[in-house]
VEXDREN-72311 format. One record per residue (C-alpha): residue in one letter; z, x, y. Coordinates in steps of 0.1 Angstrom, whole numbers, plus 2048, in hexadecimal, padded with zeros to 3 digits. Layout:
! VEXDREN-72311
("A" (Z X Y));
...
//
This chain:
! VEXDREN-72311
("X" (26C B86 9B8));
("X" (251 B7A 9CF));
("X" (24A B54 9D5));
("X" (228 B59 9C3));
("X" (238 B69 9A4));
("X" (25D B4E 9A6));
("X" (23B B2F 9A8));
("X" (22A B43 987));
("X" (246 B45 972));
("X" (250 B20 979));
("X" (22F B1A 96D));
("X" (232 B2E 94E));
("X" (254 B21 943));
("X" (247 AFF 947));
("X" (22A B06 92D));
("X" (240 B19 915));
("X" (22D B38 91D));
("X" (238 B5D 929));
("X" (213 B62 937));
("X" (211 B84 91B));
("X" (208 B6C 8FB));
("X" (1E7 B82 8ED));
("X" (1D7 B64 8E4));
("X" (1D7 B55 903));
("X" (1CD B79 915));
("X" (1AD B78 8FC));
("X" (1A4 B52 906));
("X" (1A2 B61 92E));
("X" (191 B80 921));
("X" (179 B6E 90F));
("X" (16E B54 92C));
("X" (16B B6F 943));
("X" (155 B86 92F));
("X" (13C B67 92B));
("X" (13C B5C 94C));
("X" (118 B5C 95E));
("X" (10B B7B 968));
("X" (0FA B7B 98F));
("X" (0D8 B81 98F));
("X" (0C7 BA6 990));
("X" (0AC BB2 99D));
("X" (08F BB9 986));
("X" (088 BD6 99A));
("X" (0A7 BEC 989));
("X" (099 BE0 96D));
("X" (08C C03 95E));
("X" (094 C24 94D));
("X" (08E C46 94C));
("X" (075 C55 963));
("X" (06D C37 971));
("X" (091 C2F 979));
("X" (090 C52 98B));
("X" (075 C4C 998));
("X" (082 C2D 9AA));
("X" (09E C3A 9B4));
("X" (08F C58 9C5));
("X" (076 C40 9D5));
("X" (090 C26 9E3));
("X" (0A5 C45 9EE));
("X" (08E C54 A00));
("X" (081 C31 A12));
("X" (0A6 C2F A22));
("X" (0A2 C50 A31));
("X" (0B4 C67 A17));
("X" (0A4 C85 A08));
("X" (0A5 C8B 9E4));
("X" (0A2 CAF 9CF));
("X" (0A1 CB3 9A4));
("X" (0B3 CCA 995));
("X" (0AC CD7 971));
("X" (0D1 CDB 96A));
("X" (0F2 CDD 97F));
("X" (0F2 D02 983));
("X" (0D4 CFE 99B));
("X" (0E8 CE4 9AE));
("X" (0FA D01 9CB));
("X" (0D7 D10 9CA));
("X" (0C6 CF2 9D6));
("X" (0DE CEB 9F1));
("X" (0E1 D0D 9FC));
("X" (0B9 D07 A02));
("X" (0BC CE7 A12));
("X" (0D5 CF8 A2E));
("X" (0B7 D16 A31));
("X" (09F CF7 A36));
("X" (0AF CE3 A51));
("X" (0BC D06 A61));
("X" (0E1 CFD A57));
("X" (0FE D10 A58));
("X" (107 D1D A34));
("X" (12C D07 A34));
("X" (132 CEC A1D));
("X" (153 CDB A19));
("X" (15B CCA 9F5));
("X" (179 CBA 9E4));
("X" (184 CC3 9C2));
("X" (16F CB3 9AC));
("X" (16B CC9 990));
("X" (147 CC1 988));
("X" (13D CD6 9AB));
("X" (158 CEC 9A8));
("X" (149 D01 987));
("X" (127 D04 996));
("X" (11D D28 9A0));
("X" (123 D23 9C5));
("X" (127 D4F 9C2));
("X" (102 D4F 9BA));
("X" (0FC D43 9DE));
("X" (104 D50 A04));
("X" (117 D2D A07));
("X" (13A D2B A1B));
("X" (14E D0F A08));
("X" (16D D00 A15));
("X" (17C CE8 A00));
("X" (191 CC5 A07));
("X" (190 CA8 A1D));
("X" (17F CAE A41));
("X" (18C CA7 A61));
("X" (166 CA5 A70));
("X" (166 CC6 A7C));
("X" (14C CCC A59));
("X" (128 CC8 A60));
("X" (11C CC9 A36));
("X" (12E CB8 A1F));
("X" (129 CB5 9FA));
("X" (135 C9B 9E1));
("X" (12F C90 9BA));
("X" (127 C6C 9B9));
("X" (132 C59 99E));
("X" (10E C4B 99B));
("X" (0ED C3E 9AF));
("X" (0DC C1B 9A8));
("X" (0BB C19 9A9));
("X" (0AE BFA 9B7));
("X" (0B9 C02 9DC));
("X" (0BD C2B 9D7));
("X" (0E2 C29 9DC));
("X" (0F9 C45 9D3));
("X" (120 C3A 9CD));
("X" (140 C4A 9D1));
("X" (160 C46 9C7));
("X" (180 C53 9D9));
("X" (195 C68 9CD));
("X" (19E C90 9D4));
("X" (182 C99 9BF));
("X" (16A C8C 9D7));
("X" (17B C81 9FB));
("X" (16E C64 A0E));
("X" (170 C77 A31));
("X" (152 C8D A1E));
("X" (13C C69 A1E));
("X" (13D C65 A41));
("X" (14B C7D A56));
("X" (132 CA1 A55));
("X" (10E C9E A63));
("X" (102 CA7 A45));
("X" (10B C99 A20));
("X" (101 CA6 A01));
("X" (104 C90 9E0));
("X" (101 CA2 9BF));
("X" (0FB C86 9A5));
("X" (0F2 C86 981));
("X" (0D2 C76 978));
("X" (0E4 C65 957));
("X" (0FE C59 96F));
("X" (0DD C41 981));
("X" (0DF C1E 978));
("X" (0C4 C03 980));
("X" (0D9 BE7 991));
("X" (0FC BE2 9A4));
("X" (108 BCF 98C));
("X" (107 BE5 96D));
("X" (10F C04 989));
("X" (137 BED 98E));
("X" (138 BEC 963));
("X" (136 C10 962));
("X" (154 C16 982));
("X" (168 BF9 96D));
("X" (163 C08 94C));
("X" (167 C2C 957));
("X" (18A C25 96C));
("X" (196 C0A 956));
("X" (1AA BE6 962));
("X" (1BF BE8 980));
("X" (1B3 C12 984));
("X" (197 C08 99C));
("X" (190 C26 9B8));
("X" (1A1 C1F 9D7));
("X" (180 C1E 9E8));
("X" (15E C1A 9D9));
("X" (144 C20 9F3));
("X" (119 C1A 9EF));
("X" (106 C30 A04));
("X" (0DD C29 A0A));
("X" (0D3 C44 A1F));
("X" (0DE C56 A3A));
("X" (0F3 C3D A59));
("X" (0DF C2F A71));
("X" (0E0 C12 A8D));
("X" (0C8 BFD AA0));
("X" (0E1 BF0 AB4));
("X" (0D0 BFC AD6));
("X" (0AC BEA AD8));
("X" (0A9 BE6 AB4));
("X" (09E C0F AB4));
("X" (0AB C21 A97));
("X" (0C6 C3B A9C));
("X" (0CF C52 A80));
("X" (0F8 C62 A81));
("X" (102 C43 A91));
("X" (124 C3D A7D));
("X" (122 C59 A66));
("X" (10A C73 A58));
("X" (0E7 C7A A6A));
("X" (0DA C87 A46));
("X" (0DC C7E A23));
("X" (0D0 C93 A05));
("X" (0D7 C91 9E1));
("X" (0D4 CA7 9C5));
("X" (0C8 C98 9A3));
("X" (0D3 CA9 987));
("X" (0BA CA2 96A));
("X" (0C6 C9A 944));
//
């Protein structure tokens, strides 16, 4: 037993308590739940199309590049079309996330490799777990299905995410990874991405690619 938990249960047998008492669970619950919420932008404030719309317009101001899609099947035929534009090789690497996996990649030219990279990848493609809105963020979540070496290490990354799946704010964007996962389930490693990595650490001049990909673009699936 660690000094922390030997200093706890001193603490507990002095009260009378075992520290598992439901009532007393509920009180913490309770105080918790009612505790002040920080304040949110007004901006993120919105819904449909013009919650899009926002987040296309804050996505695109960081230096990301944003395509609509009617449906999922349509996802591997926009990036295949992307590639063509930017006269990219037709490679992607992906993890295993099932969501990408049952597109019809076959309906495309499109060499897929799937699994963590090692940086020798210059596409990669991820699901996000969502986008907020007010800043034109996409967010990920590590895991196998979609590998955190994909978020920084090829030149190129491609987010698929579902426009149902946008919220408005950060704040109710952390309710959704807590309610989806569950208490003490978190993701290893959240990660918000605005745009595409860049520095100005040389004469305040913006370079894109600095610590991580040159390029971002994302793939809205519509409702």
């Amino acid at each position: 037993m660690s000094a922390r938990n030997e200093i706890l249960s001193s603490i507990r047998r002095s009260l009378g308590v075992s520290g598992r008492e439901a009532p007393r669970r509920q009180v913490v619950a309770d105080r918790l739940e009612r505790s002040p919420k920080g304040l949110i932008p007004t901006r993120g404030q919105l819904t449909g199309e013009a919650l899009l719309d926002l987040f296309r317009v804050q996505a695109e101001g960081a230096l990301a590049t944003v395509a609509m899609v009617n449906s999922p099947d349509e996802v591997p035929g926009a990036i295949a079309e992307y590639l063509r534009s930017h006269n990219l090789p037709a490679t992607i690497r992906m993890g295993e996330d099932p969501r990408l996996s049952t597109l019809p990649w076959g309906d495309t030219s499109l060499e897929i490799s799937h699994g963590v990279t090692q940086g020798a990848d210059l596409n990669g493609v991820s699901h996000a777990f969502g986008g907020v809105a007010e800043t034109g963020t996409i967010v990920m979540v590590s895991g196998p299905e979609n590998p955190s070496t994909l978020n920084f290490l090829p030149d190129n990354h491609i987010v698929v995410v579902s426009e149902k799946a946008i919220t408005g704010d950060y704040e109710t964007m952390w309710s959704k990874i807590r309610l989806s996962y569950g208490k003490g389930t978190m993701p290893r490693t959240v990660n918000w991405i605005t745009g595409p990595s860049r520095s100005a650490d040389i004469e305040q001049t913006i370079l894109l690619g600095a610590h991580g990909p040159r390029r971002l673009h994302i793939v809205v699936v519509r409702d």
